[in-house]
C-alpha positions in Angstrom: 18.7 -3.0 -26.6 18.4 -6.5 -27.7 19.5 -7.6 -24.4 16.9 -5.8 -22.4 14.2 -7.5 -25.0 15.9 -10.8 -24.3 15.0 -10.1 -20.4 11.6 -8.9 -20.6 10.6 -12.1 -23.0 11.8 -14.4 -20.2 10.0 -12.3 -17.6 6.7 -12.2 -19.8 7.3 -16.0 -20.6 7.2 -17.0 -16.8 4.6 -14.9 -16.2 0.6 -16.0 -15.5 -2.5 -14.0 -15.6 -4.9 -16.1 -13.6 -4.8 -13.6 -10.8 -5.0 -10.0 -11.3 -4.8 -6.4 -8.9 -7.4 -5.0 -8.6 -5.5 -2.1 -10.3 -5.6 -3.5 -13.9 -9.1 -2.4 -14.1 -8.9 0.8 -12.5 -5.9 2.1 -15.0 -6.6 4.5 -17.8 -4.3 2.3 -20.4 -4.8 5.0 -22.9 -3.1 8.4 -20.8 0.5 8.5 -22.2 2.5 8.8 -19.0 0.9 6.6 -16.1 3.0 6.7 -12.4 2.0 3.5 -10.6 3.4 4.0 -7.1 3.2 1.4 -4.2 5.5 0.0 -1.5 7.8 -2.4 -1.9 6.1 -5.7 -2.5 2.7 -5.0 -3.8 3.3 -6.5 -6.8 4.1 -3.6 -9.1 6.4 -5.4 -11.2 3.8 -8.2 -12.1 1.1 -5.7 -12.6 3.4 -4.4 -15.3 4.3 -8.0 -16.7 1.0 -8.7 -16.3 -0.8 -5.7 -18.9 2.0 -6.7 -21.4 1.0 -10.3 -21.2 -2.8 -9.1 -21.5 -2.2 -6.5 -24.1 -1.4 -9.0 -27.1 1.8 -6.8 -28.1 5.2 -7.9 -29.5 8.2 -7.2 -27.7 9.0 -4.6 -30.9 6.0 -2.7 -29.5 5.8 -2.9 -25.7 8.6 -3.8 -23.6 9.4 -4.0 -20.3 13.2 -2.5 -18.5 13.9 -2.1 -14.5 16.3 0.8 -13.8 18.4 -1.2 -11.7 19.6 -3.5 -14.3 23.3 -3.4 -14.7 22.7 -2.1 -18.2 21.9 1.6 -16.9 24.5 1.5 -15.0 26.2 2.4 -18.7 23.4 3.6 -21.0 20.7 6.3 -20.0 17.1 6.2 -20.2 16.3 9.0 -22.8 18.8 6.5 -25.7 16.9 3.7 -24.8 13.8 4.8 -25.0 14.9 6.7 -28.6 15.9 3.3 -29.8 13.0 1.6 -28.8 10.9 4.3 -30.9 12.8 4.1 -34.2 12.7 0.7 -33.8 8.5 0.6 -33.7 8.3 0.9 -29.8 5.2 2.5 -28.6 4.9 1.4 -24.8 8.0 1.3 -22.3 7.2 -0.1 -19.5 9.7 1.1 -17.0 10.2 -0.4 -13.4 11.9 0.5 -10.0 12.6 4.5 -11.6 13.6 5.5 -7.9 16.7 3.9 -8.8 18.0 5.8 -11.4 20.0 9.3 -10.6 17.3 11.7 -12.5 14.5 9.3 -13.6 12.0 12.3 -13.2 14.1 15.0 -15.7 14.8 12.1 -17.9 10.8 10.7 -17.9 9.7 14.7 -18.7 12.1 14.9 -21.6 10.9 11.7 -23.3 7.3 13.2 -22.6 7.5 16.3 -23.9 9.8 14.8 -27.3 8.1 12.1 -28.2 4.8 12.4 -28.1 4.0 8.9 -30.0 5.9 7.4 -26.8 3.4 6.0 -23.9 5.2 5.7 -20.5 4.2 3.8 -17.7 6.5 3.5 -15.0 6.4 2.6 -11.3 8.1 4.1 -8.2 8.2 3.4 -4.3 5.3 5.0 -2.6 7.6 7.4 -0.5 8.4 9.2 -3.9 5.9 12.1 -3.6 5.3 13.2 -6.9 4.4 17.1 -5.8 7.6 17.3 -4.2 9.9 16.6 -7.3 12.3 19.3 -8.2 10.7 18.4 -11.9 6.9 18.9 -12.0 5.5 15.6 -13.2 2.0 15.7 -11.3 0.3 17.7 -13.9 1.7 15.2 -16.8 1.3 12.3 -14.7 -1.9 9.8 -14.2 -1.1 8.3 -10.6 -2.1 5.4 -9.2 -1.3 3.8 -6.1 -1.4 0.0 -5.6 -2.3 -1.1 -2.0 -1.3 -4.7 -1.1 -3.9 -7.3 -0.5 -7.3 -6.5 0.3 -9.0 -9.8 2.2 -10.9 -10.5 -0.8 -7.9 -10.4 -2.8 -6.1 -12.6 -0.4 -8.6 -15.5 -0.8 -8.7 -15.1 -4.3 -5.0 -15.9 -4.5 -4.2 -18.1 -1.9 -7.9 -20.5 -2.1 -9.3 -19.2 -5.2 -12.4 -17.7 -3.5 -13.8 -15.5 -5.6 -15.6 -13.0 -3.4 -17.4 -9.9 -4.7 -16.5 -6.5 -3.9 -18.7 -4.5 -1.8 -19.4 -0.6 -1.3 -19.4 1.1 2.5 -23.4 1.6 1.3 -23.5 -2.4 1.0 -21.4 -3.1 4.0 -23.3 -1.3 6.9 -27.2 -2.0 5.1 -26.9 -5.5 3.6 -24.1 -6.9 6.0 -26.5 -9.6 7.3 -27.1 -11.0 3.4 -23.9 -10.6 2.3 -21.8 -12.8 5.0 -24.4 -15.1 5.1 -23.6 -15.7 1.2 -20.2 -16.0 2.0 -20.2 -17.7 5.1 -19.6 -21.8 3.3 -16.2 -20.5 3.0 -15.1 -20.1 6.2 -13.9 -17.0 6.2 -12.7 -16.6 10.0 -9.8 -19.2 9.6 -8.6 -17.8 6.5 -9.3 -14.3 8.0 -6.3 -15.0 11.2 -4.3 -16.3 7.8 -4.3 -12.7 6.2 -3.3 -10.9 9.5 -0.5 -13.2 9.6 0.5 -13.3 6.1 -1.2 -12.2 3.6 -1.5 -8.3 2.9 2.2 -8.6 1.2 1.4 -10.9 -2.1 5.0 -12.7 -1.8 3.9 -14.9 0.8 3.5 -17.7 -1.5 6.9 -18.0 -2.3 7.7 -18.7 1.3 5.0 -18.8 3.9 7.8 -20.3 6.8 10.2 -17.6 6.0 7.4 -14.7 5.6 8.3 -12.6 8.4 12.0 -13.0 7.9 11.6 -11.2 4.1 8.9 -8.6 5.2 11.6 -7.8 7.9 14.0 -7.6 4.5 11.7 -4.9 3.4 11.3 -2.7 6.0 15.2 -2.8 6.4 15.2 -2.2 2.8 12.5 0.8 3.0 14.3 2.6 5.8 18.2 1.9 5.1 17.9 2.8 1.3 14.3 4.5 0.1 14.2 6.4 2.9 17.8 7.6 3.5 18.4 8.6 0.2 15.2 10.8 0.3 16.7 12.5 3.2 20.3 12.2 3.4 20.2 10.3 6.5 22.8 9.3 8.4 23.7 6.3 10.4 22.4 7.4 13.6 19.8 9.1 12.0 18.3 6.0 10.4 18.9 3.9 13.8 16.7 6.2 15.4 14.1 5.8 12.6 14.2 1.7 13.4 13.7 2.6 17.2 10.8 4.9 16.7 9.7 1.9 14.5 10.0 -0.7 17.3 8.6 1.7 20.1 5.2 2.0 18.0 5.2 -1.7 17.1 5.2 -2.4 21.0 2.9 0.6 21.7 0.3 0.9 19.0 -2.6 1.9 18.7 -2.1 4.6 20.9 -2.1 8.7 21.4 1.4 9.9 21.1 2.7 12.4 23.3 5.1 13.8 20.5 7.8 16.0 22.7 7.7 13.4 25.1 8.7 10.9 22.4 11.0 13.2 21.0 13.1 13.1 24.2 13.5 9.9 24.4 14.6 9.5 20.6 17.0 12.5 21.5 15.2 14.7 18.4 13.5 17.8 17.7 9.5 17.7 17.9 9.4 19.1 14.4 11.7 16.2 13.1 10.0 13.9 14.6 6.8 14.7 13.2 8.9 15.0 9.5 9.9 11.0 9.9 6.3 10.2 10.9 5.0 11.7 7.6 8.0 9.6 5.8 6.9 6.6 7.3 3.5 7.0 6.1 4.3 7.4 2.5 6.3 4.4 2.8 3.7 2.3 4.2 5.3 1.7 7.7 2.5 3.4 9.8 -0.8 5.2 9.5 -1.7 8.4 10.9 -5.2 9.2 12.3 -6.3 12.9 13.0 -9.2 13.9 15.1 -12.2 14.8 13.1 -12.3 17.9 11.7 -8.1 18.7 12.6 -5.7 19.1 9.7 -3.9 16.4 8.4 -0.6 18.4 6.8 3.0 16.8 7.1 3.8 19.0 10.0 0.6 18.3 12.2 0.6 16.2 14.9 -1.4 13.0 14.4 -4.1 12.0 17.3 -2.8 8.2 16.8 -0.7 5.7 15.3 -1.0 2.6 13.8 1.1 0.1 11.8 0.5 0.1 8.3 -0.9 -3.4 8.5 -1.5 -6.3 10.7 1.2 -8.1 8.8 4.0 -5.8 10.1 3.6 -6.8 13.7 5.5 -9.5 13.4 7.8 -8.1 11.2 8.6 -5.0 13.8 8.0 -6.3 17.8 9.8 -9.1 19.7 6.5 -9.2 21.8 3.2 -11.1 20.7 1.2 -8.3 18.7 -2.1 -6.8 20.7 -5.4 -8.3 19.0 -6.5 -4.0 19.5 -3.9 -2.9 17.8 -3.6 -5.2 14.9 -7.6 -5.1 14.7 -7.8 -0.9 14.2 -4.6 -1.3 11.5 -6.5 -3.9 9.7 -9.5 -1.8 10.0 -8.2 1.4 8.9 -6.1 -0.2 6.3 -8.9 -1.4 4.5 -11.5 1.7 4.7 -8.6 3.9 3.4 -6.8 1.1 0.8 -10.4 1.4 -0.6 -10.5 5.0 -1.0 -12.6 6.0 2.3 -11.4 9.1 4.4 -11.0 7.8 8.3 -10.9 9.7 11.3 -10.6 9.6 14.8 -14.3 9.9 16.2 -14.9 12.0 19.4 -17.1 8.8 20.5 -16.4 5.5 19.3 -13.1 4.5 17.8 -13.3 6.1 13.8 -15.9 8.1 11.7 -15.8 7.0 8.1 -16.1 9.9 5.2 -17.7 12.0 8.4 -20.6 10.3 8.3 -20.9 6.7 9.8 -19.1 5.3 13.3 -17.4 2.3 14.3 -16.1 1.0 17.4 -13.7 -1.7 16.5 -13.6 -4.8 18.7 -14.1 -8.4 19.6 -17.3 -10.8 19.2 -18.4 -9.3 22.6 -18.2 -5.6 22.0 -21.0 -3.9 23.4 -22.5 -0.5 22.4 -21.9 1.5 25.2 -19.1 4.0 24.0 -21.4 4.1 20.4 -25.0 4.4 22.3 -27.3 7.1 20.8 -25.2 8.0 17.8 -26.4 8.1 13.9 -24.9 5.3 11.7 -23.2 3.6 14.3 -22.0 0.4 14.2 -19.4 -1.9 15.6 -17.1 -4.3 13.6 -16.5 -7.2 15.3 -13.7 -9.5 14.9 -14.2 -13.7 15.5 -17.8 -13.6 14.3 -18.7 -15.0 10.5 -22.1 -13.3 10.2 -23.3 -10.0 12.1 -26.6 -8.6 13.0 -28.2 -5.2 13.7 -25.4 -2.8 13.5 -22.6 -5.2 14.3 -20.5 -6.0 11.7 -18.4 -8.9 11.0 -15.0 -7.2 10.8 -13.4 -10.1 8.0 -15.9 -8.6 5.8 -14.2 -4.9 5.8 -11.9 -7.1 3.4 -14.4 -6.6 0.8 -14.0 -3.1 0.4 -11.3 -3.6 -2.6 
């Protein structure tokens, strides 16, 4: 036990607070078990570090453990967490539990016993709470933290404090708002965040970027996901060639038994590994507005996750469409917003307002006529009408 406090005081030591998640402020501190899932390098661990370091409390009090530590590979969770109690603990801050045989039977049991205990723990987001053999969702406060929003990005990397905007704000007060904004020079710093910035690691290496997010989605597929499932080797090399065949294609409409052929797998399995990849941030799904959007349905396109992973997944420059429409739905849905595929025009947002999503010389034609329809436009700093700079999307969250 001393040991693990000995870790967790170096970690808090080396730890700033001048930038913050968004998250921090959106947590209820106060429910006793708190689930903070998000993919691999979103900066879960620092949002942990960082709410200790805010919080004021002694190690005696709060302290932080990662269930891959050598120590549990000898100790369990429900002894440490006893001793921590009865030696004044009141908050256990525990990291990476997808790594540890049991974490969700083990994290109920220290719920249900000790009841002066608060838990807050993080996971990968392909961990789907509903679907644990041990019902935690109805114990459970979850939270999901996105990586970077735009406004987040120059935050950390320039320390430009933009403000965050609502959808109402965006499509109404567009004009104002990027005029505000517009000194900073948002567009350069803009081609920067489709490059590198959605993952916040990039400041430990901006040269060797691609190389670690490569790391990670090795790292997502070859561990996360195969121990989900169970998959074998040639299982998970297909999952890396489905990967690479939608870096190369995306956006685009998928024929699924067509694809299924060619991956030499069932349509129905096919469709299961496309509902994995979602959940760990590989891809996004869009359905047709108004279709279902179950784990067996068949999506109406795919997109990477974000325009960060184009780099990380295709030998071949990335299409300005395609990493436009994963920024663009990235952000709307990052912030909460339900996206669709329109029937005319590229998405509907919550069922209400259109977009076509495009360059500084989109016209209106495929949009003409329609309600709350608007186009965002990439390489333009400030809009007008309905056309929308799409940099300021990045606002959203």
């Amino acid at each position: 036990m001393e040991k693990l406090k000995e870790k967790a005081g170096i970690l808090l030591s080396q730890q700033n607070v001048d930038f913050q998640r968004y998250i921090l402020q959106e947590i209820n501190w106060d429910n006793r078990l708190i689930c903070i899932l998000g993919a691999r390098g979103t900066g879960k661990t620092t949002t942990l570090l960082q709410r200790i370091k805010l919080s004021k409390r002694g190690l005696d009090e709060a302290m932080y453990i990662t269930l891959d530590d050598i120590y549990f590979t000898t100790n369990n969770l429900i002894e440490t967490a006893e001793k921590f109690r009865q030696q004044g603990g009141k908050y256990l801050y525990i990291d990476e539990v997808h790594k540890y045989p049991n974490w969700a039977r083990e994290i109920k049991n220290i719920y249900d016993f000790y009841k002066d205990l608060n838990l807050i723990v993080t996971g990968s987001s392909i961990i789907e709470m509903l679907g644990l053999e041990v019902d935690l969702s109805r114990r459970a406060r979850v939270y999901e933290l996105s990586g970077l929003s735009f406004r987040e990005f120059m935050a950390y990397s320039q320390n430009i404090k933009y403000p965050k905007v609502t959808l109402e704000e965006l499509v109404t007060k567009h004009i104002m708002i990027s005029s505000d904004l517009n000194s900073t020079k948002p567009l350069k710093a803009f081609k920067d965040y489709c490059n590198y910035g959605y993952y916040p690691f990039f400041k430990e290496d901006k040269e060797g970027y691609s190389i670690q997010l490569t790391q990670v989605v090795n790292l997502i597929i070859g561990y996360d996901l195969s121990s989900l499932q169970s998959l074998d080797k040639l299982q998970t090399r297909k999952i890396f060639q489905l990967l690479g065949m939608l870096a190369a294609q995306v956006p685009f409409k998928p024929n699924i038994t067509s694809l299924a052929q060619t991956l030499e797998m069932g349509r129905s399995t096919l469709i299961q590994y496309l509902h994995y990849l979602e959940k760990a941030k590989l891809i996004q799904q869009v359905f047709l507005q108004g279709k279902g959007m179950g784990a067996m349905e068949k999506p109406s396109k795919i997109l990477l996750d974000n325009p960060n992973l184009f780099d990380a997944l295709s030998t071949t420059p990335a299409n300005e469409g395609s990493r436009r429409e994963s920024y663009f739905v990235n952000q709307f849905r990052n912030a909460k917003h339900q996206v669709s595929l329109a029937k005319a025009g590229d998405f509907i947002i919550d069922n209400k307002y259109t977009f076509e999503v495009g360059g500084a010389k989109k016209k209106f034609d495929q949009i003409a006529g329609l309600e709350n329809a608007y186009i965002a436009a990439d390489d333009i700093e400030i809009g007008g009408r309905n056309k929308i700079p799409l940099w300021l999307i990045g606002m959203l969250y």
